[in-house]
PARO-46139 format. One record per atom (N, C-alpha, C): chain; atom name; x, z, y. Coordinates in nm, 3 decimals. Layout:
% PARO-46139
+------+--------+---------+---------+---------+
| romi | torlum |    east |      up |   north |
+------+--------+---------+---------+---------+
|    A |     CA |       X |       Z |       Y |
...
+------+--------+---------+---------+---------+
***
This chain:
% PARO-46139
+------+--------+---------+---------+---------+
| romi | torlum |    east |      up |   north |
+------+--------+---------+---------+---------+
|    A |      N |   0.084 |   0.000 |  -0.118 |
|    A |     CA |   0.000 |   0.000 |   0.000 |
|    A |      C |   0.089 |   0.000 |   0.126 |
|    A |      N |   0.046 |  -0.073 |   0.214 |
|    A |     CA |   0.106 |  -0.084 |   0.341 |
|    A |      C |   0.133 |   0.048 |   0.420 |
|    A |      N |   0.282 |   0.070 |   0.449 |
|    A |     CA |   0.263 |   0.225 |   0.535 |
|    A |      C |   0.202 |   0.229 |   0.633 |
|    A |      N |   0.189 |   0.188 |   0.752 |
|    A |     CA |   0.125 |   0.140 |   0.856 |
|    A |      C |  -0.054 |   0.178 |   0.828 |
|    A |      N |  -0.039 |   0.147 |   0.762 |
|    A |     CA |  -0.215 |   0.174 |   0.723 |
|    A |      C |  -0.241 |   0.281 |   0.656 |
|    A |      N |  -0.138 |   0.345 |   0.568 |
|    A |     CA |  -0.191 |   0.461 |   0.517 |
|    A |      C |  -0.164 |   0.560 |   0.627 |
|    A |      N |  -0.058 |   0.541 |   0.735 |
|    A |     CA |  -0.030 |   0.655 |   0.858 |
|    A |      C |  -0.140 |   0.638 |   0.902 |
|    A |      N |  -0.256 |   0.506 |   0.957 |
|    A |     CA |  -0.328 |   0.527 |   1.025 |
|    A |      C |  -0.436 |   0.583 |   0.964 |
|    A |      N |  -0.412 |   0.561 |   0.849 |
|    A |     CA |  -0.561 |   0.626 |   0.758 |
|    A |      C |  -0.551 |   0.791 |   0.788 |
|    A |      N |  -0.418 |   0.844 |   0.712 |
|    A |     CA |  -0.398 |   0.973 |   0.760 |
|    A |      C |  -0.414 |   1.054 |   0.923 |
|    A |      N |  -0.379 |   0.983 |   1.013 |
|    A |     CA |  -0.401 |   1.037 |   1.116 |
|    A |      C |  -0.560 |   1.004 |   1.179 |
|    A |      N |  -0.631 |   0.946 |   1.147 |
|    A |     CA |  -0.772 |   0.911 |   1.145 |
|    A |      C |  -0.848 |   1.046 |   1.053 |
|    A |      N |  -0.801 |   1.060 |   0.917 |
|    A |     CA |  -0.893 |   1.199 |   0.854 |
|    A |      C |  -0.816 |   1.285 |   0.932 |
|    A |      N |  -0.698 |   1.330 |   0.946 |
|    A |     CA |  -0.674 |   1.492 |   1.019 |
|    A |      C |  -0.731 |   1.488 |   1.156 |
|    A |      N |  -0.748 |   1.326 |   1.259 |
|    A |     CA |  -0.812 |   1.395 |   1.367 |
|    A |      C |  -0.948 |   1.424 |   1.340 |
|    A |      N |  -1.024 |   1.363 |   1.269 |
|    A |     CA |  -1.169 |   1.380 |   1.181 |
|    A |      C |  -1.134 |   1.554 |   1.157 |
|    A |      N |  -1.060 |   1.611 |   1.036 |
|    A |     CA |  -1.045 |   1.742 |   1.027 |
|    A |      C |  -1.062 |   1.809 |   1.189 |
|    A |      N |  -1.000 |   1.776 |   1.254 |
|    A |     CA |  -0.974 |   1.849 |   1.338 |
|    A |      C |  -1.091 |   1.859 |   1.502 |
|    A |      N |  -1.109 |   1.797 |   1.442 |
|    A |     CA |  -1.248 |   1.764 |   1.506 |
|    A |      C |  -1.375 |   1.833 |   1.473 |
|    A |      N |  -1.383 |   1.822 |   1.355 |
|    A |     CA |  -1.512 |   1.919 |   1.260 |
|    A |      C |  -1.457 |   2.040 |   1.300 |
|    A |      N |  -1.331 |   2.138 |   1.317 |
|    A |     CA |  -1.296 |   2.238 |   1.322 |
|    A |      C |  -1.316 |   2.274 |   1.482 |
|    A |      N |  -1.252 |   2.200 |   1.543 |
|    A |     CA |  -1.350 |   2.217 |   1.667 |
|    A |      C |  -1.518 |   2.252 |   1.662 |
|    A |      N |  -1.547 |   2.134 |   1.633 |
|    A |     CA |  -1.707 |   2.200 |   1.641 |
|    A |      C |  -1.739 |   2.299 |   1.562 |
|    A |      N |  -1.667 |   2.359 |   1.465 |
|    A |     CA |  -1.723 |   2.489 |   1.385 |
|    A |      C |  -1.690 |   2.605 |   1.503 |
|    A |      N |  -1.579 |   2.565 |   1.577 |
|    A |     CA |  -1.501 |   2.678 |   1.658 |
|    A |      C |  -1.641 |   2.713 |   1.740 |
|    A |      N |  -1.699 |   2.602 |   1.814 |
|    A |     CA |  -1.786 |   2.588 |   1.906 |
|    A |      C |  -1.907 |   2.673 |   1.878 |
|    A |      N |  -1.980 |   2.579 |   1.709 |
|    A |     CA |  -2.076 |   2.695 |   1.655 |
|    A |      C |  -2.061 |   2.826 |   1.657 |
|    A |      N |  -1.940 |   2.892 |   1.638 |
|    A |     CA |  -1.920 |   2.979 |   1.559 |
|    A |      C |  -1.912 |   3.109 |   1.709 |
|    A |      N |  -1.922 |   3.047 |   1.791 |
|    A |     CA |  -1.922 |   3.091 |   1.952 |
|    A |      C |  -2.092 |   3.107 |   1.972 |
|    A |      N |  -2.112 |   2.989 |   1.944 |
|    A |     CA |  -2.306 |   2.972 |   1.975 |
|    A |      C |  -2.379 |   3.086 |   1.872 |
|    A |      N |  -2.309 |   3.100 |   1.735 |
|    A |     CA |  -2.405 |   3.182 |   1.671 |
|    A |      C |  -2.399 |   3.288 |   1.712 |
|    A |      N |  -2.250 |   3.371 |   1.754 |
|    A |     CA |  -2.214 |   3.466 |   1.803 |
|    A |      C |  -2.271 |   3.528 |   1.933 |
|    A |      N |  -2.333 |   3.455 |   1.996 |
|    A |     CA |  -2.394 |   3.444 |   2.135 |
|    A |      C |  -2.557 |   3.460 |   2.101 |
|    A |      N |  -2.561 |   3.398 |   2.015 |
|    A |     CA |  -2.723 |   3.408 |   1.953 |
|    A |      C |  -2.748 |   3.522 |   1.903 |
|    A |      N |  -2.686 |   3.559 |   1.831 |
|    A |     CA |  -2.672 |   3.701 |   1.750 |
|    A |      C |  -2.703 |   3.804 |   1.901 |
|    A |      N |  -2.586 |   3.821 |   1.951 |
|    A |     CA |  -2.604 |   3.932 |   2.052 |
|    A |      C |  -2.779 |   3.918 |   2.124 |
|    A |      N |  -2.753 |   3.777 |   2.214 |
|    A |     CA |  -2.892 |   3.779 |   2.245 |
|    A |      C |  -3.012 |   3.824 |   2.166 |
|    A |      N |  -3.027 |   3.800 |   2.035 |
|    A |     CA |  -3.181 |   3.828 |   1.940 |
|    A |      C |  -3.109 |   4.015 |   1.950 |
|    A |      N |  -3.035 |   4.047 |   1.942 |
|    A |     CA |  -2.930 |   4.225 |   1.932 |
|    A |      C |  -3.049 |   4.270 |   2.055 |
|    A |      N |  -3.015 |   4.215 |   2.189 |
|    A |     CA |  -3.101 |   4.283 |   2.294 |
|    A |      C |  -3.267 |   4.265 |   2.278 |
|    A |      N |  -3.282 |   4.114 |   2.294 |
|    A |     CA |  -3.416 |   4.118 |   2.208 |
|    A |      C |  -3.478 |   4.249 |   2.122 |
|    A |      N |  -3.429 |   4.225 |   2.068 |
|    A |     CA |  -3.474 |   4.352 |   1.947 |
|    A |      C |  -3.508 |   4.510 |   1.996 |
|    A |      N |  -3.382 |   4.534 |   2.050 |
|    A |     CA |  -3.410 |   4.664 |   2.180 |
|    A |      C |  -3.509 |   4.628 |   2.225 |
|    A |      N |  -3.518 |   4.557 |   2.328 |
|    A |     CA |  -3.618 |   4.539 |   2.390 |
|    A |      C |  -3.792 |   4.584 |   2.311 |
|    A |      N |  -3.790 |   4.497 |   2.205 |
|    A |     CA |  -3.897 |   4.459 |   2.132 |
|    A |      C |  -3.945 |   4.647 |   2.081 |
|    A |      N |  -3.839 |   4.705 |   2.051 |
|    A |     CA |  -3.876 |   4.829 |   2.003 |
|    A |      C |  -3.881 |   4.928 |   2.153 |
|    A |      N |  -3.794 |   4.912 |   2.214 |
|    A |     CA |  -3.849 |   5.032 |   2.339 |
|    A |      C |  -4.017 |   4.992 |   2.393 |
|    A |      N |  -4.030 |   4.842 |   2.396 |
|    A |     CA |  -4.177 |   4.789 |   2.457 |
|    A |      C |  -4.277 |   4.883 |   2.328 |
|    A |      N |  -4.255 |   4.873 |   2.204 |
|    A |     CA |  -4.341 |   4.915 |   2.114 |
|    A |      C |  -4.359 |   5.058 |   2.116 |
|    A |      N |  -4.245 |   5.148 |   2.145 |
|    A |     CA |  -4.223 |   5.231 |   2.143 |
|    A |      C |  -4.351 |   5.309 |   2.293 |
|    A |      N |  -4.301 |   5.229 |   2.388 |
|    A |     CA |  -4.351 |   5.250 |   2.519 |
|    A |      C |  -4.527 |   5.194 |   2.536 |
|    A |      N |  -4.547 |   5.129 |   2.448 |
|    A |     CA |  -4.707 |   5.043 |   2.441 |
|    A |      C |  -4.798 |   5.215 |   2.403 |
|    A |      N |  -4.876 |   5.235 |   2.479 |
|    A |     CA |  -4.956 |   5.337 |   2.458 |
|    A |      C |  -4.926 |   5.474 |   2.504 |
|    A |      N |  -4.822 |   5.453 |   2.558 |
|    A |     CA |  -4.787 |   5.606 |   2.577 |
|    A |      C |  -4.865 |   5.629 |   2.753 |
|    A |      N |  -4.849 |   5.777 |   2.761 |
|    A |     CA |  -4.928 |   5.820 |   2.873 |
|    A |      C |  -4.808 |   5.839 |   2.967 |
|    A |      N |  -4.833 |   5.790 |   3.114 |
|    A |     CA |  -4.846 |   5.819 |   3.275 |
|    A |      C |  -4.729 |   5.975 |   3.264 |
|    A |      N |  -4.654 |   5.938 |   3.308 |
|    A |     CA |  -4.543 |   6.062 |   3.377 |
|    A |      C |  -4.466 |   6.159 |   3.236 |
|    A |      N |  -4.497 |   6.078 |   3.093 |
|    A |     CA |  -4.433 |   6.120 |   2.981 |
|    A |      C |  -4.262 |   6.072 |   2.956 |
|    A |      N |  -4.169 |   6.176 |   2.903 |
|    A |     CA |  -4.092 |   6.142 |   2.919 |
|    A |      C |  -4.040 |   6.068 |   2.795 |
|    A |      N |  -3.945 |   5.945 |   2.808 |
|    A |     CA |  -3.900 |   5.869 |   2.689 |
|    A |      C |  -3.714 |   5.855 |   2.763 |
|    A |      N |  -3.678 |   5.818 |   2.615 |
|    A |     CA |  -3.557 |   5.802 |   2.578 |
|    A |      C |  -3.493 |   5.611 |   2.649 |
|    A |      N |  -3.438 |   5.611 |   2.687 |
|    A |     CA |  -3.457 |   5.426 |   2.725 |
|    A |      C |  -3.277 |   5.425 |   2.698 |
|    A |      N |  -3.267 |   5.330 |   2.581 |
|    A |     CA |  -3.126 |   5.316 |   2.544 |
|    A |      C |  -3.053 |   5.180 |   2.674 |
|    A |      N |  -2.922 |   5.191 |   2.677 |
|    A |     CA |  -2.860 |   5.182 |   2.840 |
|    A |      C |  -2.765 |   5.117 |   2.760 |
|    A |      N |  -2.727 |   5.111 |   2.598 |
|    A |     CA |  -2.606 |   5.030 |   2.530 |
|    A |      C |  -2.491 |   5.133 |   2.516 |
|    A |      N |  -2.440 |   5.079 |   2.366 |
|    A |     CA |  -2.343 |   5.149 |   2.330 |
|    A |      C |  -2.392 |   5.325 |   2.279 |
|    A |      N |  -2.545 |   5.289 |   2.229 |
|    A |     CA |  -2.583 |   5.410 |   2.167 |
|    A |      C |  -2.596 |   5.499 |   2.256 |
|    A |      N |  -2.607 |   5.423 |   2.368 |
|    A |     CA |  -2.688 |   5.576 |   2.507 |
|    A |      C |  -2.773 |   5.557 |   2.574 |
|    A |      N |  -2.852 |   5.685 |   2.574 |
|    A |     CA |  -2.971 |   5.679 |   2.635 |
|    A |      C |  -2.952 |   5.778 |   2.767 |
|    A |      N |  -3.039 |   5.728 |   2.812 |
|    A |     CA |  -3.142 |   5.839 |   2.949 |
|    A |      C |  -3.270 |   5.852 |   2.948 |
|    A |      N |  -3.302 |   5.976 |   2.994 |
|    A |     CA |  -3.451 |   5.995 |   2.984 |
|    A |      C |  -3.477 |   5.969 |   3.099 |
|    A |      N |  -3.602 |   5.958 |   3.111 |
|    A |     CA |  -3.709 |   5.885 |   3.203 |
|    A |      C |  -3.823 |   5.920 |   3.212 |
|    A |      N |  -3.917 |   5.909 |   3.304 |
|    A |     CA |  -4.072 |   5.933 |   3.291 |
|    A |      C |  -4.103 |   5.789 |   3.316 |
|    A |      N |  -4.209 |   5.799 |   3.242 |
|    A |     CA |  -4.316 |   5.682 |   3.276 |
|    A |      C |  -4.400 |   5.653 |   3.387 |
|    A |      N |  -4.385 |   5.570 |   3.483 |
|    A |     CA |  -4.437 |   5.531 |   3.601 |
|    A |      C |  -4.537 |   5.479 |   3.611 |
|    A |      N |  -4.524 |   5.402 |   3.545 |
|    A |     CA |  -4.615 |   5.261 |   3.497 |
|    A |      C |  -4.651 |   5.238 |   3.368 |
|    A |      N |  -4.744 |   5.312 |   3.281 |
|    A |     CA |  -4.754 |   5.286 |   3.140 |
|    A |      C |  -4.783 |   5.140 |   3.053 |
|    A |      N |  -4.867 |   5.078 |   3.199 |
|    A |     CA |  -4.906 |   4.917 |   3.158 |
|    A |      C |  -4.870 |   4.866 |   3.141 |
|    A |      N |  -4.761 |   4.823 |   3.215 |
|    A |     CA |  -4.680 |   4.710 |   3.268 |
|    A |      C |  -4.508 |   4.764 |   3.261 |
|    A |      N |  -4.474 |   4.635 |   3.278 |
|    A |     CA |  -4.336 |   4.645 |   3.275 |
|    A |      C |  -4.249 |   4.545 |   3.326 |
|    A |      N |  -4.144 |   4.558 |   3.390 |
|    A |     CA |  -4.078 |   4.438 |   3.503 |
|    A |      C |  -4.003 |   4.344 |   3.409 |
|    A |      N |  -4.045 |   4.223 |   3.364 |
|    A |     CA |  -3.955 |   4.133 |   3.268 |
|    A |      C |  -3.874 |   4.015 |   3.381 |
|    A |      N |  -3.789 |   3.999 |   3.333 |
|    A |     CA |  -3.677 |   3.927 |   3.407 |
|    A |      C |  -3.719 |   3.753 |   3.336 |
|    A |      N |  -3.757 |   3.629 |   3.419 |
|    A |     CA |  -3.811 |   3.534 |   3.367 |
|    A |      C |  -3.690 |   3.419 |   3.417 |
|    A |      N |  -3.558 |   3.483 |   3.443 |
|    A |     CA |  -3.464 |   3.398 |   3.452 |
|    A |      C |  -3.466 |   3.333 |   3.603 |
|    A |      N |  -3.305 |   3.294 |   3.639 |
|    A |     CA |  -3.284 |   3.303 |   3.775 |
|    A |      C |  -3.306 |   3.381 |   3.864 |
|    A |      N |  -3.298 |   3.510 |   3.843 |
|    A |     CA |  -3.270 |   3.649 |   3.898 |
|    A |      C |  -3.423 |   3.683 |   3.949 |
|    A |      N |  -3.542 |   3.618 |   3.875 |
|    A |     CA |  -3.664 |   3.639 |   3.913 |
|    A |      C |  -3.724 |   3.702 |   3.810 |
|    A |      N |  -3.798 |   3.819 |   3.861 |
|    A |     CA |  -3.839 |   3.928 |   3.812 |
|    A |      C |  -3.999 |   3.956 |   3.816 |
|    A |      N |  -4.078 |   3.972 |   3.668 |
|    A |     CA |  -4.228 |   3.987 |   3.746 |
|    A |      C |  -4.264 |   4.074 |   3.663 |
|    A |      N |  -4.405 |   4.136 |   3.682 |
|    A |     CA |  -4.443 |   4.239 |   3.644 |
|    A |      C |  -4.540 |   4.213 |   3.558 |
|    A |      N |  -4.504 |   4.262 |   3.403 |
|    A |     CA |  -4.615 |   4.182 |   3.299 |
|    A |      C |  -4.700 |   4.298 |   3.234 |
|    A |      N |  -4.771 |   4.298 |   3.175 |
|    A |     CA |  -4.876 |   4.381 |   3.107 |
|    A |      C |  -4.770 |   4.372 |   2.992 |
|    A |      N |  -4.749 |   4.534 |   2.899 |
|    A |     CA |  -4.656 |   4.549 |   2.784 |
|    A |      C |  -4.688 |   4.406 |   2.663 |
|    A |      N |  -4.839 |   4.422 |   2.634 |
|    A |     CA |  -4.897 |   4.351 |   2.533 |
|    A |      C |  -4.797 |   4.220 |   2.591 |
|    A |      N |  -4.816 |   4.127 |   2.669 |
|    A |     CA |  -4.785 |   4.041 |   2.708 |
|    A |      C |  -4.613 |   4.026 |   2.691 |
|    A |      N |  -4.603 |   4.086 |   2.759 |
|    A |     CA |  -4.392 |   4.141 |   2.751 |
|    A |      C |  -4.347 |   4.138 |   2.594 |
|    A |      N |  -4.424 |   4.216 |   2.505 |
|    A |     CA |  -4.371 |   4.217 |   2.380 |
|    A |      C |  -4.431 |   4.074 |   2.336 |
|    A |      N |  -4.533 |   3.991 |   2.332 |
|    A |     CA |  -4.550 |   3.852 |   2.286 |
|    A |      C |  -4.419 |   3.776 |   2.297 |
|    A |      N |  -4.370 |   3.777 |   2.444 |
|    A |     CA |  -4.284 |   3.688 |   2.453 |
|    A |      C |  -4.127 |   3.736 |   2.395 |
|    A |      N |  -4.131 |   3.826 |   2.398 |
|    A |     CA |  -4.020 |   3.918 |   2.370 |
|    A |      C |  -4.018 |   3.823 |   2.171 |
|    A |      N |  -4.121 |   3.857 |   2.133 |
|    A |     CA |  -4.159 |   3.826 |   1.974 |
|    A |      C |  -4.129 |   3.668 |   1.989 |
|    A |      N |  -4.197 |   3.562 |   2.094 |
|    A |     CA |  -4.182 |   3.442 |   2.016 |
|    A |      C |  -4.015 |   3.418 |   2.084 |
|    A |      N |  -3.930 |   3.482 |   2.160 |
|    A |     CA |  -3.794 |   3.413 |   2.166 |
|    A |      C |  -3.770 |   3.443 |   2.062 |
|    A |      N |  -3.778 |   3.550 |   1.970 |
|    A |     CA |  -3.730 |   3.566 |   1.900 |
|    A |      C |  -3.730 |   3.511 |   1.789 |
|    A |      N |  -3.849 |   3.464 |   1.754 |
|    A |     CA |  -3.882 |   3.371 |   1.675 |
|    A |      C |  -3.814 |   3.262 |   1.696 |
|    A |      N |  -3.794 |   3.227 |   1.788 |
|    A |     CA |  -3.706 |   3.065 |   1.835 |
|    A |      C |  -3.573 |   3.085 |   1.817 |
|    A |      N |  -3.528 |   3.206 |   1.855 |
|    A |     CA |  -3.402 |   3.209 |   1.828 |
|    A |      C |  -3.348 |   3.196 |   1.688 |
|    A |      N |  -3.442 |   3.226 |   1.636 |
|    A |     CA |  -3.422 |   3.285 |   1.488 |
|    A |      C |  -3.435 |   3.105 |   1.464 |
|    A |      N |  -3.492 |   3.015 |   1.464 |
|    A |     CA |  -3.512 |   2.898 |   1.452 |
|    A |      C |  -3.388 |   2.811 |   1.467 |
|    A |      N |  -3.368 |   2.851 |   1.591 |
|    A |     CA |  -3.199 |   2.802 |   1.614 |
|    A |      C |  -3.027 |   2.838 |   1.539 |
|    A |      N |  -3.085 |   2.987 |   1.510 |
|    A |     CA |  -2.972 |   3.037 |   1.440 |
|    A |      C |  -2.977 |   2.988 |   1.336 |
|    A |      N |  -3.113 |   2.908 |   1.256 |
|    A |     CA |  -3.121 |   2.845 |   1.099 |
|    A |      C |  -3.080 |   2.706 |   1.164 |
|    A |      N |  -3.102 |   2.663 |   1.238 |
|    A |     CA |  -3.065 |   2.524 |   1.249 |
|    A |      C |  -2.876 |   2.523 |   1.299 |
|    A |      N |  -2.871 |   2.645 |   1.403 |
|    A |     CA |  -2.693 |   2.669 |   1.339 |
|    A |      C |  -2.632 |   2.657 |   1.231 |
|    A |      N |  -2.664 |   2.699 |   1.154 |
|    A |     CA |  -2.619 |   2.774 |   1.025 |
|    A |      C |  -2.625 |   2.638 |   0.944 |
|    A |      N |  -2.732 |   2.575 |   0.918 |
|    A |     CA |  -2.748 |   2.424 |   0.886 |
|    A |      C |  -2.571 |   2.346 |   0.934 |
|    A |      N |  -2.616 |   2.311 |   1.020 |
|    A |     CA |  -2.498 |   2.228 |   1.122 |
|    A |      C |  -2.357 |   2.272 |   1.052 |
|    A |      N |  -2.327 |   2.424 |   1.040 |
|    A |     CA |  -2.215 |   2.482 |   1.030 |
|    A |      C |  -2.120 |   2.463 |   0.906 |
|    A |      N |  -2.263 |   2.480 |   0.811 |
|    A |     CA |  -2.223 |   2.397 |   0.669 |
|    A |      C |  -2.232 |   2.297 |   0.689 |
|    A |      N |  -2.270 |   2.223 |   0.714 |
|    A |     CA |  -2.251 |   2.065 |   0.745 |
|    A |      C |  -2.105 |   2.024 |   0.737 |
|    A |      N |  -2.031 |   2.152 |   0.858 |
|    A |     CA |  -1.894 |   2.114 |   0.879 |
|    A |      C |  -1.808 |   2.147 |   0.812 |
|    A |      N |  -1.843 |   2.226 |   0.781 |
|    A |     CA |  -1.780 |   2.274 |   0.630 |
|    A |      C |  -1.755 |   2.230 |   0.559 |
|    A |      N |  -1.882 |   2.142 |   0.471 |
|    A |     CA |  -1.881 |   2.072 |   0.378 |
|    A |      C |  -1.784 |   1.933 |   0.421 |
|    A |      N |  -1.747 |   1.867 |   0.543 |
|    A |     CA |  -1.720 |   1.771 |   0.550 |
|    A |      C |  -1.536 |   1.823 |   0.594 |
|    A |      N |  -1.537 |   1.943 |   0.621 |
|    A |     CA |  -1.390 |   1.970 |   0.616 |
|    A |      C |  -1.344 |   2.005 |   0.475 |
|    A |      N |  -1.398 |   2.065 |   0.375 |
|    A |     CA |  -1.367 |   2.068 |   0.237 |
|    A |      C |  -1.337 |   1.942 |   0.196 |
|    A |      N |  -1.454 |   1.853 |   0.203 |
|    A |     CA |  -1.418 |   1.679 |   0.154 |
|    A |      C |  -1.256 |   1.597 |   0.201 |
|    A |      N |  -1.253 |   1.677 |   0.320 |
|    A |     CA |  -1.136 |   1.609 |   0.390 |
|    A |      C |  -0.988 |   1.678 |   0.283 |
|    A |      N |  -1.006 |   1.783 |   0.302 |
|    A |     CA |  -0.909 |   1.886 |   0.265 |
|    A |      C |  -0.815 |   1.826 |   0.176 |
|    A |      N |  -0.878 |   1.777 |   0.064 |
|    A |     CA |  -0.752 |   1.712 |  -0.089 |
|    A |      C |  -0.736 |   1.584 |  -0.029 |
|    A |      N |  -0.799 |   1.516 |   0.034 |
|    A |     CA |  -0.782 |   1.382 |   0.111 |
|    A |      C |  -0.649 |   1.399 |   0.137 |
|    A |      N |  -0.638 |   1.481 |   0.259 |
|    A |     CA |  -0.545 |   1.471 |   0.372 |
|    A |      C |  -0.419 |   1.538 |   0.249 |
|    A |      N |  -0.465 |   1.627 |   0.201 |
|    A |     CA |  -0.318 |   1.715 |   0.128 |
|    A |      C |  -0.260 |   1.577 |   0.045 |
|    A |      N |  -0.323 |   1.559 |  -0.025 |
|    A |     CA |  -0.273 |   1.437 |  -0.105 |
|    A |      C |  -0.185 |   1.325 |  -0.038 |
|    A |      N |  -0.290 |   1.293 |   0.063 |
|    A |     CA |  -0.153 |   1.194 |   0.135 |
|    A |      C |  -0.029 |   1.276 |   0.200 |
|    A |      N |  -0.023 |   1.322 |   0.220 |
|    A |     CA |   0.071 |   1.447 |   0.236 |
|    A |      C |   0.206 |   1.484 |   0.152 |
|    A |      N |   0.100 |   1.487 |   0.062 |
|    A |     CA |   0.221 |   1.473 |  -0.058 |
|    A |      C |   0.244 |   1.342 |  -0.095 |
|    A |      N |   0.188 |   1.260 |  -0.080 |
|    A |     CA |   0.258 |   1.089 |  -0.112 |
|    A |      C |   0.346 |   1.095 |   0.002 |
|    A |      N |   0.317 |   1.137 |   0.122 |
|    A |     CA |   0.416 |   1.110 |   0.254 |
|    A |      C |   0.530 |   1.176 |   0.194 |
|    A |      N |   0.529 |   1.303 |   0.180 |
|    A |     CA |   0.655 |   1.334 |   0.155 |
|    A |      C |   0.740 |   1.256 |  -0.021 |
|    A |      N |   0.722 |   1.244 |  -0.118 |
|    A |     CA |   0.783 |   1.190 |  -0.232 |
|    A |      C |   0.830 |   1.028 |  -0.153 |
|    A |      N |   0.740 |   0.964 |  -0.078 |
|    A |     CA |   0.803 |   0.870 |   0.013 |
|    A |      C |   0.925 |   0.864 |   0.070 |
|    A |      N |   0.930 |   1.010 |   0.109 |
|    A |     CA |   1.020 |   1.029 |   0.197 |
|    A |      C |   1.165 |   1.079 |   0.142 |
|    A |      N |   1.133 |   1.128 |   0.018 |
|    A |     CA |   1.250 |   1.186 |  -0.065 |
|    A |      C |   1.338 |   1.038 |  -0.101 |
|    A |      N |   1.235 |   0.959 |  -0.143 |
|    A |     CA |   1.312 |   0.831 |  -0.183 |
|    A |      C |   1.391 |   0.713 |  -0.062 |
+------+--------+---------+---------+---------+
***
């Protein structure tokens, strides 16, 4: 076989390798990011549940991260100030707050399966590569001995 063509073949799968490894790097950032986000979610979802029903000037626990809380009284038992992105802030009825609180989560959770999909994807196509590339590798070098 022509050397010329097997160098280009080889340097064509390792930038391919290296490429898929990039984008796993990338996923592997996005799931990590996803994760935390559905992490607060979840707080959220349980202090709202926690807080749904309770009475006017009662005191609760409101976790602050990193396993700490402060106590608090209840001001407002109804409602609650949800942040709707771009530093805009409105005041929702709990029932309502925990819906949405529930379907990101649901979506997220949607995305983290369609991550996870993708991730093996790359996986699978960096495994395929793997004896490819080693192999010519080792033809390069016995080439080279001679």
């Amino acid at each position: 076989m022509d050397k010329k063509i097997d160098e280009q073949n080889f340097q064509q799968k390792y930038m391919q390798y290296n490429l898929y490894k990039q984008q796993a790097q990338g996923l592997l950032k996005e799931i990590s990011l996803l994760n935390q986000t559905m992490q607060n979610l979840t707080i959220a979802q349980e202090v709202l549940t926690n807080l749904n029903g309770a009475k006017k000037d009662s005191e609760i626990l409101v976790p602050v991260g990193g396993n700490t809380f402060v106590k608090a009284k209840i001001a407002d038992e109804k409602n609650v100030l949800s942040g709707v992105g771009a530093d805009v802030i409105l005041k929702k009825p709990i029932p309502e707050a925990l819906k949405t609180i529930t379907e990101q989560l649901e979506n997220l959770k949607k995305t983290g399966e369609e991550l996870g999909t993708k991730m093996k994807e790359i996986e699978d196509n960096m495994r395929d590569l793997e004896p490819e590339i080693q192999k010519m590798m080792m033809q390069a070098q016995k080439e080279h001995k001679h």
